[in-house]
C-alpha positions in Angstrom: -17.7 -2.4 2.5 -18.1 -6.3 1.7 -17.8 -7.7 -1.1 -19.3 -10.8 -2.2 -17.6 -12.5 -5.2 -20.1 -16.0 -5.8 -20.6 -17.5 -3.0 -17.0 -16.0 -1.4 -17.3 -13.4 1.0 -14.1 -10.6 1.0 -14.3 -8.3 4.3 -11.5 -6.8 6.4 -10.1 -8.9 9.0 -12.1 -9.5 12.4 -10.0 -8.9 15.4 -9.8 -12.6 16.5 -8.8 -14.1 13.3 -5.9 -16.0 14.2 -7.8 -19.4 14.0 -8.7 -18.5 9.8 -5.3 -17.6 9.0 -3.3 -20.7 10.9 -5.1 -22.6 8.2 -3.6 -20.8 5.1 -0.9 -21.7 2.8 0.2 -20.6 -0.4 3.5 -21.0 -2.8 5.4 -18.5 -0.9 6.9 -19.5 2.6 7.8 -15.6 2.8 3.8 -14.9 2.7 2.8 -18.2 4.6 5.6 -16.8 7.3 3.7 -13.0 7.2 0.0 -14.7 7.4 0.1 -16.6 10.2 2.9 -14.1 12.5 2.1 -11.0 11.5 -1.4 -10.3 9.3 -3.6 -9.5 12.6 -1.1 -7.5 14.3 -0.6 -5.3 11.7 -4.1 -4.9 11.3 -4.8 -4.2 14.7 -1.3 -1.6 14.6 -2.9 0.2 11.7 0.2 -1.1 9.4 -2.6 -1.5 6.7 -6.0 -2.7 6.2 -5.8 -7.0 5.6 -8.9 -8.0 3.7 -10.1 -11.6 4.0 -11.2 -14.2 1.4 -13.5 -16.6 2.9 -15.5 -19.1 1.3 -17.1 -22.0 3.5 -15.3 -20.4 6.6 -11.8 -20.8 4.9 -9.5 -18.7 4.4 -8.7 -18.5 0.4 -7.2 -15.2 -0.4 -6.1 -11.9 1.0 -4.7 -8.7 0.6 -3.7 -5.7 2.4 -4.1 -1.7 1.4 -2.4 1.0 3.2 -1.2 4.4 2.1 2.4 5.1 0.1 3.6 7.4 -2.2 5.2 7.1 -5.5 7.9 9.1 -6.8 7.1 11.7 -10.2 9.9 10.3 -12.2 8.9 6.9 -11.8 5.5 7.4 -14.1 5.2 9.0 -17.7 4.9 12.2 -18.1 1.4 11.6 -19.5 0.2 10.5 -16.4 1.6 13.7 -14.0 -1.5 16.0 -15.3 1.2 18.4 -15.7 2.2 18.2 -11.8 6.1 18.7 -10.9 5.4 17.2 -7.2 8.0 15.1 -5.8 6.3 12.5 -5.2 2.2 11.7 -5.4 -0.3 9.5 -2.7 -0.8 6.4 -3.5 -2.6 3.2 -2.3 -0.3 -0.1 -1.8 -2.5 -3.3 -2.6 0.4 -5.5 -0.5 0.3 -8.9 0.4 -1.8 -10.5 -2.0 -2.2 -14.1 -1.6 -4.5 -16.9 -2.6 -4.4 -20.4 -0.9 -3.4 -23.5 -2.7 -6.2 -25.1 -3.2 -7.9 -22.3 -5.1 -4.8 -20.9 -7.3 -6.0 -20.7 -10.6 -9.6 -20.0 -9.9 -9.9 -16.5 -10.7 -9.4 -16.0 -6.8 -6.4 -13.6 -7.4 -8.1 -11.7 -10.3 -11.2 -11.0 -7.8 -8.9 -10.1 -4.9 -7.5 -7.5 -7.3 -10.3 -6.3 -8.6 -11.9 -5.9 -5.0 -8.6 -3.8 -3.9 -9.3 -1.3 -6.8 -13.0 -1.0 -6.2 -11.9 -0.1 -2.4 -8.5 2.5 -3.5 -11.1 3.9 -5.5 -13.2 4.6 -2.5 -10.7 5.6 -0.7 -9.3 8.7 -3.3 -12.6 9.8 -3.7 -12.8 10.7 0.2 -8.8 11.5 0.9 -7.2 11.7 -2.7 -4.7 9.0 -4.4 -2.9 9.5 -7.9 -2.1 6.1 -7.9 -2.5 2.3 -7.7 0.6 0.5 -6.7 1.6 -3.0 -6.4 4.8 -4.7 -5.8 4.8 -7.3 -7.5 6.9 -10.9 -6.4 9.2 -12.0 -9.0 7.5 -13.8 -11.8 4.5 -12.1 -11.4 4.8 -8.6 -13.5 2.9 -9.9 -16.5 -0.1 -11.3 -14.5 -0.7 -7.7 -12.9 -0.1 -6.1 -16.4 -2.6 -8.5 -17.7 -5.0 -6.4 -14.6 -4.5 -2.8 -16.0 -1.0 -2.0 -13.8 2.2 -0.5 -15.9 5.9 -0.5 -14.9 7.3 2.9 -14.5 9.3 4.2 -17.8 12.4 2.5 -18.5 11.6 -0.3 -15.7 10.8 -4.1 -16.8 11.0 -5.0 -12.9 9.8 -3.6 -9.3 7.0 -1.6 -8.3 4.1 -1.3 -11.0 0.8 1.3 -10.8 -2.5 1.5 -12.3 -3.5 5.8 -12.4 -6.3 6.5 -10.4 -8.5 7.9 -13.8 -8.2 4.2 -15.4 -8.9 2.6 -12.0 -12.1 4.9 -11.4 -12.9 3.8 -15.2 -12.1 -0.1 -14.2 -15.0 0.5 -11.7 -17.1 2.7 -12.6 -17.6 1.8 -16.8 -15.9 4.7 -19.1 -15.9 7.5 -15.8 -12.7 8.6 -15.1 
């Protein structure tokens, strides 16, 4: 699937992308580090699925989507559907990143929204209970502010959206 946000274009990562990610850098050396070392090989590796943000063949933004799990007691009872499981499936947005020059634009909000259209894809062919994110420091309220929830009890740390309120996000009042 590719997504076209404006006139940005949001597809997974080609094989030879080195050249578009040596250009990008955001506020987080960590991320910056990950980007330019690391993105494509885990990619290639199967780590995860990196999803590129280009506009004017530049890199802007990107995120990656791979498969985790999330344990029961870490969500409300409300949310379980009455299931006593250990732990449930789960899709990680990780790595989410916008450049610089575009912080502020809405880049990060479309980036998100983009990675919940896609885990919802993905859970209608191979099943997820969840949407998780783990969030950098600082940045909990911003992904509240996109629908996610701290488990009970939490303030901090790993954060989910349920998969019926994503599927609703996307799809307009279907759960």
């Amino acid at each position: 699937m590719t997504s076209r946000v404006g006139t940005i274009l949001l597809d997974q990562l080609g094989t030879s992308a080195g050249e578009l990610l040596a250009g990008f850098c955001c506020q987080d050396d960590e991320m910056n580090s990950w980007v330019h070392g690391q993105a494509e090989r885990w990619h290639v590796s199967d780590m995860c699925r990196v999803y590129a943000c280009v506009s004017d063949g530049r890199l802007v933004g990107l995120f990656c989507l791979s498969m985790t799990s999330i344990e029961s007691f870490s969500v409300p009872k409300s949310v379980r559907s009455g299931m006593s499981r250990v732990s449930f499936p789960a899709i990680l947005i990780g790595r989410l990143a916008v450049d610089v020059g575009c912080q502020g634009n809405g880049v990060g909000r479309a980036l998100v929204s983009d990675a919940i259209e896609r885990s919802v894809e993905l859970a209608d062919s191979i099943g997820a209970k969840f949407v998780v994110v783990d969030p950098k420091s600082g940045l909990g309220e911003w992904y509240r502010n996109q629908g996610f929830r701290c488990p009970p009890d939490e303030t901090d740390g790993r954060m989910f959206l349920p998969m019926k309120a994503a599927r609703r996000m996307v799809r307009g009042g279907e759960g």
